[in-house]
C-alpha positions as CSV (number, residue, x, y, z in Angstrom):
1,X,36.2,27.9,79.4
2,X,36.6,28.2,83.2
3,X,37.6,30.5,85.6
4,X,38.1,30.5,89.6
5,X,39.1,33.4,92.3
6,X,41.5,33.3,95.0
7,X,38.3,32.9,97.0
8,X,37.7,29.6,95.5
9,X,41.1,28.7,96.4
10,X,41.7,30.8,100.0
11,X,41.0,28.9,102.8
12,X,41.4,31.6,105.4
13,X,45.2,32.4,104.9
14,X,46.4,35.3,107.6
15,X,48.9,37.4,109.2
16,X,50.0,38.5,112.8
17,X,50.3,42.1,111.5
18,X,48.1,42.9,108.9
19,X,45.8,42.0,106.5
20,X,47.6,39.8,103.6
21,X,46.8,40.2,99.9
22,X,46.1,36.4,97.6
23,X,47.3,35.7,94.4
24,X,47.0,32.4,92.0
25,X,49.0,31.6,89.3
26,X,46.0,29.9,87.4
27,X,42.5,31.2,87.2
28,X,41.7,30.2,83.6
29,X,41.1,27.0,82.1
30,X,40.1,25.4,79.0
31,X,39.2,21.9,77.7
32,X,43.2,21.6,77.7
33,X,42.8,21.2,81.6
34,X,40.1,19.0,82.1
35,X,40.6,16.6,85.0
36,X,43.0,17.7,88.4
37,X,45.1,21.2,87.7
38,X,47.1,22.1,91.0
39,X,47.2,26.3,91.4
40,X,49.4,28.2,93.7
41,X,47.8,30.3,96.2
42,X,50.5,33.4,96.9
43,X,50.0,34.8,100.2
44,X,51.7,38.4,100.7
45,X,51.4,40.8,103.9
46,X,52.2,44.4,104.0
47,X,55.6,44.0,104.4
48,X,56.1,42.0,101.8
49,X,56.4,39.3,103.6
50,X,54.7,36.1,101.1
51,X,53.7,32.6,101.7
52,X,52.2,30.1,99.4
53,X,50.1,27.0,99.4
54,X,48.5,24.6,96.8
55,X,45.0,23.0,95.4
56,X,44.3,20.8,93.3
57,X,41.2,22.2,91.1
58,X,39.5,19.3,88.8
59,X,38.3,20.9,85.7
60,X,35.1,19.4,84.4
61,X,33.0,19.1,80.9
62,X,29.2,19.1,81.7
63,X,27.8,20.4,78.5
64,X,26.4,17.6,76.2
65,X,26.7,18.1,72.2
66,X,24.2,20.1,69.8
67,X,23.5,20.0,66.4
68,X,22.1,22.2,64.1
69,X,20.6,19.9,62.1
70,X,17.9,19.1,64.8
71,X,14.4,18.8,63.6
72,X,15.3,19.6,59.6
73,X,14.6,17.4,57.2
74,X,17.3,15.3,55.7
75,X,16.8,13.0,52.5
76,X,17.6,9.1,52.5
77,X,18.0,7.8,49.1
78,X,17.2,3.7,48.4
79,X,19.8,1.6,46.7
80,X,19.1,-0.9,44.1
81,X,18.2,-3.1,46.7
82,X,15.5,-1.1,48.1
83,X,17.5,-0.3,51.5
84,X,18.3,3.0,52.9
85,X,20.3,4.2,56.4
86,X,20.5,7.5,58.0
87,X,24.1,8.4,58.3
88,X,25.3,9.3,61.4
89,X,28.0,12.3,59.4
90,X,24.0,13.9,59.1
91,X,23.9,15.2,62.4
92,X,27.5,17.1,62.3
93,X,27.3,17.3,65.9
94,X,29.4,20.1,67.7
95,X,30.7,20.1,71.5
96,X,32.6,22.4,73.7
97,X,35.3,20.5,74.2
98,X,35.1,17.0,71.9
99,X,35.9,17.3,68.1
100,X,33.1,16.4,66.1
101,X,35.2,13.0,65.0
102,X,35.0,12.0,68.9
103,X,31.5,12.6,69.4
104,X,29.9,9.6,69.1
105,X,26.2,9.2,67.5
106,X,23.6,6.7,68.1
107,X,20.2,6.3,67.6
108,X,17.4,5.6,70.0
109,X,15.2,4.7,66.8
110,X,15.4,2.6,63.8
111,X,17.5,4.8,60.8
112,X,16.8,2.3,58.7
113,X,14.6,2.1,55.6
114,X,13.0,0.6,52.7
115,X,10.6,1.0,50.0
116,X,7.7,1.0,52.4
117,X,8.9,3.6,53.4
118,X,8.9,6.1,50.6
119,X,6.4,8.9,50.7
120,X,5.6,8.7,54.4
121,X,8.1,11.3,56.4
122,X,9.4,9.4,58.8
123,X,11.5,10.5,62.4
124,X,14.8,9.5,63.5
125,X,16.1,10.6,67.1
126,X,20.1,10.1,67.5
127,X,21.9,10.4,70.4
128,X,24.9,12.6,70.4
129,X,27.7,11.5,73.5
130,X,30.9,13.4,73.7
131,X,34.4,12.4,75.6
132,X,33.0,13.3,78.8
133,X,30.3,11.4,78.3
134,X,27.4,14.1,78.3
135,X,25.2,13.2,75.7
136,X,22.2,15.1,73.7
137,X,19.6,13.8,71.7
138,X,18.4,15.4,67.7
139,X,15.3,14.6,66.4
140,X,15.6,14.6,62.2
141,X,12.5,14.4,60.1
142,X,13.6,12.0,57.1
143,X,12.2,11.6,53.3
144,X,12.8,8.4,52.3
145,X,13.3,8.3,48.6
146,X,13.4,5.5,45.8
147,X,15.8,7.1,42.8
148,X,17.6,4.3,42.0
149,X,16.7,3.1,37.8
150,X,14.4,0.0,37.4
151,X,16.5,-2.9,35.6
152,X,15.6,-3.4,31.9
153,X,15.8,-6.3,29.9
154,X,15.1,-6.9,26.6
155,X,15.2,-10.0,24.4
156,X,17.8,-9.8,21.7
157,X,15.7,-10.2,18.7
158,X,11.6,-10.1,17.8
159,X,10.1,-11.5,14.7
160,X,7.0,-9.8,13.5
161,X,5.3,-10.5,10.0
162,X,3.1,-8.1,8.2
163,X,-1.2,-8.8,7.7
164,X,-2.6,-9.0,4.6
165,X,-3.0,-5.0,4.6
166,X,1.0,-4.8,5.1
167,X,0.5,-3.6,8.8
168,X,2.1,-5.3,11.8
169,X,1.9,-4.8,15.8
170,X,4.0,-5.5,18.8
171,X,3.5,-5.1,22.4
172,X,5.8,-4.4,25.2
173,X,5.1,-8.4,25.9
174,X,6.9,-9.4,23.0
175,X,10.2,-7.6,24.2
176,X,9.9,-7.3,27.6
177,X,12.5,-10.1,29.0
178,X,11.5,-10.1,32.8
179,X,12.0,-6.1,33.8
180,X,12.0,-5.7,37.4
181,X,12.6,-2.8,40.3
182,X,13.2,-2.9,44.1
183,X,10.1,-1.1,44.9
184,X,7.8,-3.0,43.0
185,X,6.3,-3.3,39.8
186,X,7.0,-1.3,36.8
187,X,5.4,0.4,34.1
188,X,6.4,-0.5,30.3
189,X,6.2,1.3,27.0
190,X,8.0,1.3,23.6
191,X,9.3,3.9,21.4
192,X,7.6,1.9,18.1
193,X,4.8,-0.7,17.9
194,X,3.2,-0.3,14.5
195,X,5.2,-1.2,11.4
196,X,4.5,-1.1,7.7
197,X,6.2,-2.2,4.5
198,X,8.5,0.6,5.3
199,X,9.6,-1.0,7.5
200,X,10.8,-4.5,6.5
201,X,13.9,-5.8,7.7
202,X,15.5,-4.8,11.2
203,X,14.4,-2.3,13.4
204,X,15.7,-1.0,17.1
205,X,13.0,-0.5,19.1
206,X,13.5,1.0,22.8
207,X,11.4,-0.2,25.6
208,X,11.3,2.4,28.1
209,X,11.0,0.9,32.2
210,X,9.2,3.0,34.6
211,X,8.8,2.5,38.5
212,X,6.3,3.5,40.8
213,X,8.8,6.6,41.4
214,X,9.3,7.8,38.1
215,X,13.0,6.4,37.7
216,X,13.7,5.2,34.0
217,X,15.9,3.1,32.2
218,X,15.9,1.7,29.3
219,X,17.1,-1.6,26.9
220,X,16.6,-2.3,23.2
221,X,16.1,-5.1,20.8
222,X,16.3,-5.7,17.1
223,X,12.3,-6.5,15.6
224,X,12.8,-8.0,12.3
225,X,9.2,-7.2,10.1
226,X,8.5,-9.9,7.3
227,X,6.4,-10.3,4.2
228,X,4.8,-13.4,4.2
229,X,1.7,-12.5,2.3
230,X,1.8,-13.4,-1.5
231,X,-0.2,-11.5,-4.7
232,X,-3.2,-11.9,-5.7
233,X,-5.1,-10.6,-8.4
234,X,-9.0,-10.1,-9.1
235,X,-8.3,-11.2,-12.6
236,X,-7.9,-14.7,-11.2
237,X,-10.6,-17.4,-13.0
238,X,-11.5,-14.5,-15.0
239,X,-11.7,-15.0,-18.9
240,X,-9.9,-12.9,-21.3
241,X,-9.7,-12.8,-25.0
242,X,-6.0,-13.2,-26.8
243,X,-6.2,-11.3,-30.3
244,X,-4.1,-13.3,-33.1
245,X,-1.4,-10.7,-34.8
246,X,-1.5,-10.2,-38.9
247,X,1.2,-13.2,-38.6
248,X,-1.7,-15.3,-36.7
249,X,0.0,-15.3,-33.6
250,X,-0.8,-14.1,-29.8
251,X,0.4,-14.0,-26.3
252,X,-1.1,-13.2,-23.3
253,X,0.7,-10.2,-21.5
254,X,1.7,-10.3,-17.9
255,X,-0.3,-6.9,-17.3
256,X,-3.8,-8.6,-17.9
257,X,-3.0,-10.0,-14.0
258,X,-2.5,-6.6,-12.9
259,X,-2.2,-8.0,-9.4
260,X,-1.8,-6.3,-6.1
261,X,0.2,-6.8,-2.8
262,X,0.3,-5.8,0.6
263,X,3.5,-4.6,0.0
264,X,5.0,-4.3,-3.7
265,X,3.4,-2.0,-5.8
266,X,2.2,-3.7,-8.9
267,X,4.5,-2.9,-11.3
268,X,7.6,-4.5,-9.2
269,X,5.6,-7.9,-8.9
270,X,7.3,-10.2,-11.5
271,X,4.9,-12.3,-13.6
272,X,5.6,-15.3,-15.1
273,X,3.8,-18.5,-16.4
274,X,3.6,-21.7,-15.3
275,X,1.7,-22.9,-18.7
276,X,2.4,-22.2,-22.0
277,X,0.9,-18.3,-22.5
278,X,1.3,-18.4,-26.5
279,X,-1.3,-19.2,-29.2
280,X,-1.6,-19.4,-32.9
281,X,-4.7,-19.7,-35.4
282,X,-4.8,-24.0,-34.3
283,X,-6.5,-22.5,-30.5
284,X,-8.9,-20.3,-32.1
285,X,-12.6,-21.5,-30.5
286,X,-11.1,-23.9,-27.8
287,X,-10.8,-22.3,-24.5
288,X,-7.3,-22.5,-22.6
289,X,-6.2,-22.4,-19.6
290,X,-3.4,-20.7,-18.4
291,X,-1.2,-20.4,-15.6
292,X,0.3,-17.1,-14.3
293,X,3.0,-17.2,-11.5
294,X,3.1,-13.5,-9.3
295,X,6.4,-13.1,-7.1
296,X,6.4,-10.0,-4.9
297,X,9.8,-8.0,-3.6
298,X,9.7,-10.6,-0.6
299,X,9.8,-14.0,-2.7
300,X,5.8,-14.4,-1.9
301,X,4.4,-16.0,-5.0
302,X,0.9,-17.5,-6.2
303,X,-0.6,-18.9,-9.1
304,X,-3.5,-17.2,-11.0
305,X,-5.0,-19.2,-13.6
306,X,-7.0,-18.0,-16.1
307,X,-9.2,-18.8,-19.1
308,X,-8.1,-17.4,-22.6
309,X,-10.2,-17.2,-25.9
310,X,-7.9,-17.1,-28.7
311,X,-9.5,-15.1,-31.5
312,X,-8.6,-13.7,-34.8
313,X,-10.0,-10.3,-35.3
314,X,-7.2,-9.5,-38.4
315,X,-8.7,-8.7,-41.5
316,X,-7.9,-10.8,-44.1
317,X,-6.1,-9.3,-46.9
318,X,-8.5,-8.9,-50.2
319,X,-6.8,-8.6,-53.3
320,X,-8.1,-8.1,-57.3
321,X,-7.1,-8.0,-60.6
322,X,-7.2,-4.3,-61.9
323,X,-9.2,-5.2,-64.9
324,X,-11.4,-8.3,-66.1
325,X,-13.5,-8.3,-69.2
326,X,-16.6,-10.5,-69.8
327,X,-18.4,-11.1,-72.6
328,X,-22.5,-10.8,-73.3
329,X,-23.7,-14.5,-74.9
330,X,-26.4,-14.9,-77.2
331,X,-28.9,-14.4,-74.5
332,X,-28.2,-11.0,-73.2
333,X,-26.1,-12.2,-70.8
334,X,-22.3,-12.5,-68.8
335,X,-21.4,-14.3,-65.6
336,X,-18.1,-14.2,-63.4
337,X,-16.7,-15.8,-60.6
338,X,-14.7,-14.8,-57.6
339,X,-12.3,-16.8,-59.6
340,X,-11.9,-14.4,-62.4
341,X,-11.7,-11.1,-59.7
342,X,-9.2,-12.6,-56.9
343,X,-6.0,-12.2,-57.2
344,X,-4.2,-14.0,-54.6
345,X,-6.6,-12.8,-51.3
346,X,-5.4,-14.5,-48.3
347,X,-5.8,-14.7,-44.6
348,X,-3.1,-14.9,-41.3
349,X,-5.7,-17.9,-40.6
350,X,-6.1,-20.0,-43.6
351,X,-8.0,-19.6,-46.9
352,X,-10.4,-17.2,-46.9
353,X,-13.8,-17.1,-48.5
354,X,-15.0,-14.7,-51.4
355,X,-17.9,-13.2,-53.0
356,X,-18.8,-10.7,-55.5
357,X,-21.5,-7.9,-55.4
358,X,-22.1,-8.7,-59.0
359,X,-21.7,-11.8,-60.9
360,X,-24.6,-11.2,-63.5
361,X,-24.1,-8.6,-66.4
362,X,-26.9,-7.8,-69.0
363,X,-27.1,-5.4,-72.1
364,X,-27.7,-3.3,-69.4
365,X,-24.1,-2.9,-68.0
366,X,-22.0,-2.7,-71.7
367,X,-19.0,-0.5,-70.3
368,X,-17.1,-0.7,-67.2
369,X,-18.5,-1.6,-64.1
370,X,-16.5,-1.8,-60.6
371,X,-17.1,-4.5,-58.6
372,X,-16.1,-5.6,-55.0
373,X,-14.9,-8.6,-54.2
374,X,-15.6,-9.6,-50.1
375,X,-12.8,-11.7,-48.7
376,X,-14.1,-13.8,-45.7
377,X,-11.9,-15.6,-42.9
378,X,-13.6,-18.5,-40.9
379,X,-13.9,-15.7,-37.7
380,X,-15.8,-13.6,-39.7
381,X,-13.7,-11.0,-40.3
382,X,-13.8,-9.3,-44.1
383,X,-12.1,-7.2,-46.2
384,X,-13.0,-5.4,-49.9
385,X,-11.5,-4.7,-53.1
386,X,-12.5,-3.4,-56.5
387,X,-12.2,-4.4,-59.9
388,X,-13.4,-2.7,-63.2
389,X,-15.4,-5.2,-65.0
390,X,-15.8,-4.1,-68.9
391,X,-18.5,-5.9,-70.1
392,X,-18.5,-6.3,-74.3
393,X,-20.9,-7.5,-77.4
394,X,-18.7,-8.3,-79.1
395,X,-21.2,-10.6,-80.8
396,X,-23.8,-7.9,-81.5
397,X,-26.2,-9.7,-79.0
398,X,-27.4,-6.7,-77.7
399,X,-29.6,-4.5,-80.1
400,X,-29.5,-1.3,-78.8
401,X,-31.5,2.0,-80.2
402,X,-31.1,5.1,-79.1
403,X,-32.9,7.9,-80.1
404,X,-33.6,11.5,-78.5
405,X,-36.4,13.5,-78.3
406,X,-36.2,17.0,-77.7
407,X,-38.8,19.2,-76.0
408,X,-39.1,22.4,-76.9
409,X,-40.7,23.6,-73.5
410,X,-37.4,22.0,-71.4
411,X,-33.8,22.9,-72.2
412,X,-33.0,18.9,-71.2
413,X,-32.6,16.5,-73.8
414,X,-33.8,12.8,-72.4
415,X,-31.9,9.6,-73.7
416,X,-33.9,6.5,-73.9
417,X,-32.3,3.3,-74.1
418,X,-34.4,0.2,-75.1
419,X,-34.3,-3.3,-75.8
420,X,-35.9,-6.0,-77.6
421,X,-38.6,-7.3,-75.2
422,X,-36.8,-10.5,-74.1
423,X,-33.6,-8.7,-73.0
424,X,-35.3,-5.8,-71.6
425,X,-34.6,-6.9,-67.9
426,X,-33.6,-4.2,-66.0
427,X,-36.5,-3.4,-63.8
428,X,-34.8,-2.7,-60.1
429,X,-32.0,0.1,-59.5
430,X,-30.9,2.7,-56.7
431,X,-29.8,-0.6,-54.3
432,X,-28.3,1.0,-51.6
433,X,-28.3,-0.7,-47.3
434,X,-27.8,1.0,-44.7
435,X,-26.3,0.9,-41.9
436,X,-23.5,-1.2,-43.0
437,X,-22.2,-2.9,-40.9
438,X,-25.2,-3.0,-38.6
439,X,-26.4,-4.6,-35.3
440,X,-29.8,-4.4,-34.9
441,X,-32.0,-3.8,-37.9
442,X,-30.7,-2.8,-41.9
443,X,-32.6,-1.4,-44.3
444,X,-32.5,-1.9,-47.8
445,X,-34.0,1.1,-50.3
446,X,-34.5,0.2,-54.2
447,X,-36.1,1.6,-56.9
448,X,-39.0,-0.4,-59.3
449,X,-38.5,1.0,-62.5
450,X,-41.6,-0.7,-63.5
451,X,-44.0,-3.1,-61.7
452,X,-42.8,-6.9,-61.8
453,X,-43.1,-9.0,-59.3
454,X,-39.9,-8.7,-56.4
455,X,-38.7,-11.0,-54.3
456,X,-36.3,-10.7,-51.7
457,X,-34.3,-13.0,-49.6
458,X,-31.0,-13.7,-46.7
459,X,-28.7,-16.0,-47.1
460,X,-25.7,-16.3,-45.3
461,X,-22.2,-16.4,-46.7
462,X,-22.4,-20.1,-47.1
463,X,-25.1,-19.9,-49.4
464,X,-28.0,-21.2,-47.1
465,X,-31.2,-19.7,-46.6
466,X,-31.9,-17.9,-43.9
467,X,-35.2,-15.9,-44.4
468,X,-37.4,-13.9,-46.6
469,X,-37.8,-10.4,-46.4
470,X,-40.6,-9.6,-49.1
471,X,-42.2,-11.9,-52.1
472,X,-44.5,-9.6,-53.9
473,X,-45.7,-7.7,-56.7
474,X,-44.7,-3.9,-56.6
475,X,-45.7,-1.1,-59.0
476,X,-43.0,1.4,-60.4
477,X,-41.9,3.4,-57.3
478,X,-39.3,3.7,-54.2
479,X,-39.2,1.2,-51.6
480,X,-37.7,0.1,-48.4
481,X,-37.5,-3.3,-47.1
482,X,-35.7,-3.6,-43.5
483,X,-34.4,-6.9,-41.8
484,X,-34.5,-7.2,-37.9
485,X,-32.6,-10.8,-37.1
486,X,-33.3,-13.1,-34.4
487,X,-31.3,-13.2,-31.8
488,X,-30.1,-16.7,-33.1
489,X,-28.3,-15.2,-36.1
490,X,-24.6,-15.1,-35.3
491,X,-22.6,-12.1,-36.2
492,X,-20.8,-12.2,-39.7
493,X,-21.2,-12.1,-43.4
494,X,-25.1,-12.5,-45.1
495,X,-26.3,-11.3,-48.5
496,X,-29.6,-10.1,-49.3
497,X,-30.7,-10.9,-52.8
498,X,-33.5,-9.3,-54.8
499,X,-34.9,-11.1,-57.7
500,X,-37.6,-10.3,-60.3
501,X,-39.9,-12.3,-62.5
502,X,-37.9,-10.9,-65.1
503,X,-34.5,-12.8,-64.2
504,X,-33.0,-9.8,-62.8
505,X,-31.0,-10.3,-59.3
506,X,-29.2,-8.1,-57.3
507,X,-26.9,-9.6,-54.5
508,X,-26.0,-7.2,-51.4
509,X,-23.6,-8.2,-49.2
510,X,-24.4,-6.9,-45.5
511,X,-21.8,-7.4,-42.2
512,X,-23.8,-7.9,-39.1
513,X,-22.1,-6.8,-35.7
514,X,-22.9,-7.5,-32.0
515,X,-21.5,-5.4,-29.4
């Protein structure tokens, strides 16, 4: 605004009667009137009597532009390349008379920026000119600021294969495709680096890019984990013993491999063979080798080979007659043979052999006696069976008296039997060994019914001689005779016989074990 007085204007109006009064028809003005205005001075006297002339009054603008936003602190954010600008619409200048649109802003320092710039505060003057041409100048404090996401890139795909242990790592190296920001270098992490079997197949992983600013972005990429790593097994060059069925056949099972994997739990790893795994009674005491084949869940597969002892541990199957019946000769005497007592023994591994506790029958045994028949395969195994052996005179060989004698002091009544001197034989009784089987040491308790000379010896179930326990004279009385073996003496069938100088012989048939 502006506004002038007729005294502005006056430039000594008068009259030849009186004093005059002055009147303009313009006093106020506005940015409407800028530049030349021409006003009307009225000059009236007392009579009424009125004159008028004119002046041309300029109107000018002298007050330069202002801004509020002087000295406050305005933020300039960095595009992705890292450049910034103060904008001039920050100033918001205001005028008197010019429009903010027609005041024009400059800068009498640089308003641009970069990343150099970010985190130091950093002063910007403008200069603020309106239509008149009065101009101002702002001073701005500015912030330059980096907010603008780093650029992530991934590659497409990662292949990473499982250790031995079925653990697998990554590093941001292995998906990080050339990352980059504006401002600089970047930090890099991943959402996953550590796998496991749980893992096998495809996996999105996320790697996370970081400036110096904290802006993010992020990119992801498929990591394939793999298996590579086959079984194995501590059974591996082992040896293992294959035990022949009743039938005399064996296999070797796929669980003796029990094997193990980084990733497959052992009983989803498929065994197979690569050699032949079954054996009959023909492989019994020649090592074999086979071959086992272990495929994991991942097609990872090994070979395992192994060394099998084929052995026959079935009994044999021992079979007698139910009854047999010898006869005493003329000397007091009756033999039999496994012959007589077997009736049809067999054995899943051929043809067994057999003996008898008791081939030998004197006057001694006239009745029934049970004997057992010992069937024996060539692995050593045995088997029993019993047959009642009714030994007859019918010949009268045996003179027998019997005769009782009473004792008036004992309720008991004693029955002797006795025999003409050279059939009186029986002179050893009570046999019994024990343990049976044994692995160490037996022992073998007997009873002399009267003194004779005893001799007692091993053999094993082939006949031979193997040692001699006692060869000796011993008086009426209970004894015990033990045999320890040398370590030499292989596990199996033996018998220990004891003899007397009267012809008498008792065979004991005795299994030895070793654990």
């Amino acid at each position: 605004d502006a506004t002038i007085t007729t005294t502005d204007i006056d430039n000594g109006s008068s009259d030849a009667c009186s004093s005059v009064t002055l009147a303009l028809n313009m006093t106020d003005f506005t940015c409407a009137h800028l530049g030349v205005n021409t006003v009307i001075l009225t000059v009236t006297d007392a009579n009424g009597n009125a004159s008028t002339c004119t002046s041309d009054v300029t109107i000018e603008d002298v007050t330069p532009p202002t801004a509020v936003e002087c000295f406050s602190t305005v933020d300039v954010i960095l595009d992705a390349n890292g450049m910034g600008s103060v904008p001039t619409s920050v100033f918001n200048p205001t005028d008197n008379c010019s429009a903010t649109p027609d005041i024009v802003v400059t800068f009498d320092t640089n308003p641009n920026f970069d990343c150099s710039h970010v985190g130091i505060t950093q002063i910007a003057i403008a200069r603020m000119t309106d239509e008149s041409g009065n101009d101002n100048t702002c001073f701005i404090f500015v912030d330059v600021k980096d907010e603008a996401a780093p650029n992530a890139l991934c590659v497409a795909t990662f292949t990473a294969q499982l250790d031995a242990n079925g653990d697998a790592t990554i590093t941001t190296t292995d998906i990080d495709d050339g990352s980059s920001d504006a401002c600089g270098s970047v930090t890099l992490a991943l959402d996953m680096t550590d796998f496991t079997c749980a893992h096998l197949g495809v996996n999105t992983v996320i790697l996370t890019v970081t400036d110096a600013d904290g802006n993010t972005s992020t990119c992801t990429s498929d990591v394939t984990i793999e298996d590579v790593t086959p079984p194995t097994s501590a059974e591996c060059l082992s040896t293992i013993d294959v035990i022949l069925d009743a039938n005399g056949m064996g296999s070797v099972p796929t669980s003796v491999f029990n094997p193990t994997d980084n990733c497959s739990a052992t009983p989803d790893i498929v065994v197979t063979f690569d050699t032949n795994s079954d054996f009959d009674c023909s492989h019994i005491g020649t090592p074999q080798a086979v071959i086992g084949r272990m495929t994991d869940e991942s097609g990872n597969d090994n070979t395992c080979p192994i060394i099998v002892n084929v052995k026959d541990e079935a009994a044999p199957t021992a079979s007698c007659v139910a009854t047999f019946t010898a006869q005493i000769d003329v000397n007091g005497d009756a033999t039999i043979s496994t012959a007589d007592i077997d009736d049809g023994s067999s054995d899943n591994c051929g043809t067994p052999s057999l003996a008898l506790d008791i081939t030998d029958f004197t006057c001694d045994d006239l009745g029934v006696n049970t004997v057992v028949l010992t069937v024996t395969d060539a692995s050593g195994n045995f088997s029993t069976c019993t047959s009642d052996v009714t030994v007859e005179d019918p010949g009268a060989n045996c003179t027998i008296l019997t005769r009782v004698v009473s004792d008036i002091n004992t309720p008991e009544a004693k029955v002797i039997v006795e025999h003409p001197v050279d059939t009186m034989k029986v002179t050893i009784s009570s046999v019994t060994v024990r343990p049976n089987p044994f692995m160490e040491v037996v022992s073998v308790d007997y009873q002399v019914m009267k003194g004779t000379k005893v001799q007692i010896d091993v053999f094993n179930v082939n006949g031979k001689y193997v040692e001699s326990l006692f060869d000796d004279t011993q008086r009426a009385g209970k004894y015990t005779t033990q045999w320890t073996p040398q370590s030499n003496i292989a596990a199996g069938l033996y018998y220990i016989v004891i003899r007397t100088a009267t012809g008498e012989r008792k065979i004991i048939p005795v299994q030895r074990a070793i654990d």
